[in-house]
Each structure stands twice: as C-alpha cells, then as structure tokens.
C-alpha positions as CSV (number, residue, x, y, z in Angstrom):
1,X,-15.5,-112.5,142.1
2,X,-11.5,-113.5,142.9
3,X,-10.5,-112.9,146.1
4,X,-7.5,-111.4,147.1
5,X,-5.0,-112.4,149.7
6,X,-1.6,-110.9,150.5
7,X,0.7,-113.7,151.5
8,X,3.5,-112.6,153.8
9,X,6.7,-115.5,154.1
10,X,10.1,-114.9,154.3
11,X,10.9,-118.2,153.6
12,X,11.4,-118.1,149.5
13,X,10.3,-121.7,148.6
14,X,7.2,-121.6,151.3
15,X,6.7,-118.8,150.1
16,X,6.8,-119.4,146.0
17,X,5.1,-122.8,146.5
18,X,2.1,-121.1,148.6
19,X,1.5,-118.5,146.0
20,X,1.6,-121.0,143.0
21,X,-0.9,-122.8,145.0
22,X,-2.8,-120.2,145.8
23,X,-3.1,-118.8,142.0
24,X,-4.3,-122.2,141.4
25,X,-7.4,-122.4,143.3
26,X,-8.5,-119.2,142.0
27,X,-6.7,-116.5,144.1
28,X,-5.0,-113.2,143.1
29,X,-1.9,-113.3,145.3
30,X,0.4,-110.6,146.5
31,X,3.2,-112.1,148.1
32,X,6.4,-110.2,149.7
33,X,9.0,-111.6,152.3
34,X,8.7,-109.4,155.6
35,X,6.5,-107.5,157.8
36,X,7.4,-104.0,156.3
37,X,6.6,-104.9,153.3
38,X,3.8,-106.7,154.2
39,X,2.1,-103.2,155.8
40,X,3.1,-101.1,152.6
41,X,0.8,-104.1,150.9
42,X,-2.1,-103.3,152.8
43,X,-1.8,-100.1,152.8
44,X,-2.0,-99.6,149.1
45,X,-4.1,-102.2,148.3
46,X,-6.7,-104.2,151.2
47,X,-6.8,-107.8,150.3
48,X,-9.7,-109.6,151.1
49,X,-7.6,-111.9,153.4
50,X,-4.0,-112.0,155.0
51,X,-1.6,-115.3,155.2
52,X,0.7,-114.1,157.9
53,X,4.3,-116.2,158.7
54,X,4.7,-115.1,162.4
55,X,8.3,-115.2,162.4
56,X,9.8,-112.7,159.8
57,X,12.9,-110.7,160.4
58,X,12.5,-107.3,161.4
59,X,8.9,-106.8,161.9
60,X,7.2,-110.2,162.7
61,X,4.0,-111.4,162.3
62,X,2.9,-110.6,165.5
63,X,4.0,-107.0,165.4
64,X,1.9,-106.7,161.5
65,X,-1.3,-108.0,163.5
66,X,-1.3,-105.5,166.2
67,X,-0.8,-102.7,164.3
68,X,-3.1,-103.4,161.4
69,X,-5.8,-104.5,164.4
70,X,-4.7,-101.2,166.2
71,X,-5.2,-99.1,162.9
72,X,-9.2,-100.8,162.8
73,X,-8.2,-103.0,160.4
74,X,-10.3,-106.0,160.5
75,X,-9.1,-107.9,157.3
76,X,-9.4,-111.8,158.8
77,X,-5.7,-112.8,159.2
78,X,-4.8,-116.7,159.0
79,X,-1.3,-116.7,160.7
80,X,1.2,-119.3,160.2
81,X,3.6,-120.3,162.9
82,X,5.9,-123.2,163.5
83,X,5.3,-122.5,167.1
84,X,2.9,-125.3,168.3
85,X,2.5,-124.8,172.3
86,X,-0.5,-123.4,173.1
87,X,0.8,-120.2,174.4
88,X,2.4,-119.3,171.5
89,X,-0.6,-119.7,169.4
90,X,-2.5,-117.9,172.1
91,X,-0.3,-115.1,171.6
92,X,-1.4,-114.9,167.7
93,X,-4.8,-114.8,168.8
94,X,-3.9,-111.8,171.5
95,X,-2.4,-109.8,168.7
96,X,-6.0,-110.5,166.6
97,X,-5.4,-112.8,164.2
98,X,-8.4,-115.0,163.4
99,X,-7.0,-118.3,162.9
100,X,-3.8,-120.2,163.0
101,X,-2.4,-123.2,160.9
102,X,0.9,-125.1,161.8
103,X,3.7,-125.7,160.1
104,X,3.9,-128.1,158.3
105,X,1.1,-127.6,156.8
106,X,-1.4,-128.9,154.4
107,X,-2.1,-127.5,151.3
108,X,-5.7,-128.1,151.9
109,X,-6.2,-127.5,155.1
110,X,-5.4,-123.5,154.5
111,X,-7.7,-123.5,151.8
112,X,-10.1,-125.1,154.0
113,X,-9.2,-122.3,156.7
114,X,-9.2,-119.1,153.8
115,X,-12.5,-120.2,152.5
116,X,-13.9,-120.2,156.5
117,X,-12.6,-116.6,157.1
118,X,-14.0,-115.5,153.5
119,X,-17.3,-116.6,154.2
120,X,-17.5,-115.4,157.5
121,X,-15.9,-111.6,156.7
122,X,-19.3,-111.7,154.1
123,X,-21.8,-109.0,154.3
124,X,-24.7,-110.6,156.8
125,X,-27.7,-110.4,155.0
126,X,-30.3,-107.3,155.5
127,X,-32.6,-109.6,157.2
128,X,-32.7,-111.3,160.4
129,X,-32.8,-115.3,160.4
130,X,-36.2,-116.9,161.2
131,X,-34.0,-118.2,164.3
132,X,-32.9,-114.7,165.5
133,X,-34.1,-113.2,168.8
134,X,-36.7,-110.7,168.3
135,X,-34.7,-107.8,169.0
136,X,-31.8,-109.1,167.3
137,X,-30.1,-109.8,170.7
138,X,-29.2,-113.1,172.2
139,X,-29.3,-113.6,175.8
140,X,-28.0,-116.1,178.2
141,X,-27.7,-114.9,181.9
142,X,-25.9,-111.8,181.7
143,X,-24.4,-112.1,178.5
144,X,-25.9,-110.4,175.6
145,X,-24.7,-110.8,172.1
146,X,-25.5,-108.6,169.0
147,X,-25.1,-110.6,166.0
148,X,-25.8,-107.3,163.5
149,X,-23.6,-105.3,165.8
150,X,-21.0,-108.3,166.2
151,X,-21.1,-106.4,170.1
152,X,-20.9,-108.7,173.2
153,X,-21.3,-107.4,176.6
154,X,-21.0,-109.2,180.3
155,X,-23.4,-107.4,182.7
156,X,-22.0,-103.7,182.1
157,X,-18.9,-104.4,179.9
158,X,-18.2,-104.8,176.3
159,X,-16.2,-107.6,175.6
160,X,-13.7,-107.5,172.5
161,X,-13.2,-110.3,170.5
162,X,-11.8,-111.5,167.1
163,X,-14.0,-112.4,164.2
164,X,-13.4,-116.3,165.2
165,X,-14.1,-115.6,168.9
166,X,-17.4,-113.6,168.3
167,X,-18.4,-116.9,165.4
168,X,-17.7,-119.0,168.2
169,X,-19.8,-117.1,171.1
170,X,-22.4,-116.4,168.7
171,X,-23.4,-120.4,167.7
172,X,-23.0,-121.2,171.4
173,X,-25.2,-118.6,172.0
174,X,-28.2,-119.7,169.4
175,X,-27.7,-123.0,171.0
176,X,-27.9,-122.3,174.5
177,X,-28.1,-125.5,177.0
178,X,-27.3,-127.5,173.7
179,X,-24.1,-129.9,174.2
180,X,-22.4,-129.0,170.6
181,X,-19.9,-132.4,169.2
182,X,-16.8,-131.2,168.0
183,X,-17.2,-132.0,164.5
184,X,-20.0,-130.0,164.4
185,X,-18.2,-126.7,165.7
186,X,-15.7,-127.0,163.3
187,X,-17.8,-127.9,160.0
188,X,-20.3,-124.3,161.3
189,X,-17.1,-122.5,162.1
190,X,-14.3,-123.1,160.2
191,X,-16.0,-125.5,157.5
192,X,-13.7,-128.3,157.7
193,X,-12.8,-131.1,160.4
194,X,-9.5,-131.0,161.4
195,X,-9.5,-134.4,162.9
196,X,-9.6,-135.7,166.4
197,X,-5.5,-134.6,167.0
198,X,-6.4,-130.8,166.6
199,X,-5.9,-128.4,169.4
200,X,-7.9,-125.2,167.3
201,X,-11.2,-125.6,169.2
202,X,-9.4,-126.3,172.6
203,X,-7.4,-123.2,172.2
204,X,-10.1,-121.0,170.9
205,X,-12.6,-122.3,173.7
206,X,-9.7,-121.8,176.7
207,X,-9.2,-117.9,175.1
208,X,-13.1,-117.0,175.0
209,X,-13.4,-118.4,178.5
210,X,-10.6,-116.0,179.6
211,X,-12.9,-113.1,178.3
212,X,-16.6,-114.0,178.8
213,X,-16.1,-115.9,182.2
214,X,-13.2,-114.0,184.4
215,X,-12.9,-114.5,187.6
216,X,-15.7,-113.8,189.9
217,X,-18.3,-114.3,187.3
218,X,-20.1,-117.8,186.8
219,X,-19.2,-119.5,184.1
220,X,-21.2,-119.6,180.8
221,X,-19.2,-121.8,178.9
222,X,-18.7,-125.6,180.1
223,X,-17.3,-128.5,178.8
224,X,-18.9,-132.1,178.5
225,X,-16.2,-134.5,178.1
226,X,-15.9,-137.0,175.3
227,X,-18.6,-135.2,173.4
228,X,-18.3,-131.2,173.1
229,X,-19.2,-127.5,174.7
230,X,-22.1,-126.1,175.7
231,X,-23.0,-122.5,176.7
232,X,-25.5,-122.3,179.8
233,X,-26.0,-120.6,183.4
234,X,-25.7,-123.5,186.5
C-alpha cells in the first residue's frame, strides 16, 4: 500500500526537490508552503507521516506540532530544522515531533528516517512476543512499561512520551542490565546508522532521562562510555 506524507517547506526548491524525490521512492506527496496550510492538510486528509520545516512564516513548525499533538493527533512527525544546537532540537522533541533531520540534509537519510517512523506507527501484532513479560508489562525497579498500552509509569506517575521516546524506553527495557552499542540502537530504532558524528541518540537519551529519572529518583538509565546505554537499578 503507498504511504502518504504531507510535506510542509516554505522554501520552493527544498521543497519541489523533496517532493520529486519523494514521489520517486514510492510516496503520494502533499506538499504546501506554511503552517496554515499545512493544518488545513491534515485536517482533510491524515497522511500516514508529516515532513515538517520548523521555520515557516506565520505559523512555524513548532506551533503545527503542538497543536496537532494537543488535538491527539499522533501522526509520527519527522521535523526539519537548520537549527543544530541541541536545545533547539530539544525544543522539536518538547512540541512532539518524533524525529529530527538537519539541514542539509541527505536524500537518504530521510528516507531512512520515514521508513523508521512507518514501521514503528504499524499496528503491533495481536500476539505477544515469545520475549514479552507475562503480563505484558516490563519492569525494572519502579518503572513499568506497557508495550500494548505504549503507557509508562514511575512509582505512581504516568510518564508521557513521544513515539521515539517510548521505542527507546521500551528496547532498554527488554534488555535490562544489557550495555546496548550505539549502532545497535539506531539499526532497532531508527533502522539506519547515522555514523559516529550524530548527536540523535545523545539528544534522545539526555530528553528520556529528563522524564523517567528526575530529580530525587535513582537513575535508571546510565551510560557506559565508549560503548553504549544501559537501563538498570544501582
């Protein structure tokens, strides 16, 4: 079945090249030029998948993400920003976009990204995995993690996280006490390697830390340096 992915870019030739691209590989495109127009899109038709520029005039990317996340919407959302500091990309991640890319960007690697979010805004399956908790909930300390649910709690609260943060939790979680490389992460998670000079992992790692280990609790979620990260109780 062809997926469908409304592509919002305000700048024409990103934008005319991305779609020509995208119609390529097999997509059905919908592309418009700012954030209004980029609501009206969903609105009347849900893609499968949203390419988001974060800075449009008018209503920016950021502003599209919150309200379509306020609104329930949980179509995955691959942003694209020129903004590379961490905080800026953290700030696309707090507005509940799934994943980033930077500009400029490679052709391939947002393919690589689109087909990562596809796969993982799938239908699970109707059965468990043979590796799957007997309830169906994972457990490591206090933290408990639904994967038919997609819930996470802390001791008494519910945490909320995006589809990449919950992907994220969930395979540290089946592999509790397991030091996971990096290349492994990203192949499970996003399905492609983005090389040693990528920040992704590091960003999304420092964001799930903020939520599943605040202050005051003991943290779940360590790193081993040179190698990878590993979710345990010390």
């Amino acid at each position: 079945m062809t997926n469908t992915v409304l592509l919002a870019e305000d700048d024409r030739a990103i934008r005319q090249a991305l779609e020509r691209a995208l119609t390529l590989e097999g997509y059905r495109v919908t592309a418009v030029p700012d954030g209004i127009a980029t609501l009206a899109a969903i609105h009347r038709e849900r893609p499968d998948v949203i390419v988001l520029d974060v800075m449009m005039p008018g209503v920016d990317g950021l502003q599209v993400c919150r309200v379509l996340r306020a609104e329930g919407d949980r179509t995955p959302i691959l942003m694209l920003t020129a903004r590379v500091e961490t905080a800026d990309r953290i700030e696309g991640l707090d507005a509940g976009a799934d994943d980033y890319v930077a500009k400029p960007f490679e052709v391939e690697e947002v393919f690589a990204r689109l087909r990562a979010l596809l796969r993982r805004a799938a239908p699970a399956p109707e059965t468990a995995p043979e590796d799957a908790a007997v309830d169906g909930v994972l457990e490591v300390a206090d933290l408990r993690l639904d994967p038919w649910a997609r819930r996470v709690w802390r001791g008494d609260t519910e945490l909320e996280l995006t589809r990449t943060e919950f992907d994220l939790l969930e395979l540290l979680a089946r592999n509790a006490g397991i030091v996971l490389d990096h290349t492994t992460i990203y192949a499970r998670i996003w399905g492609y390697d983005f090389g040693p000079g990528s920040k992704n992992l590091a960003v999304y790692i420092g964001y799930l830390r903020r939520k599943v280990d605040p202050e005051g609790r003991t943290p779940l979620i360590h790193t081993v340096r040179g190698v990878g990260y590993t979710l345990r109780e010390e």
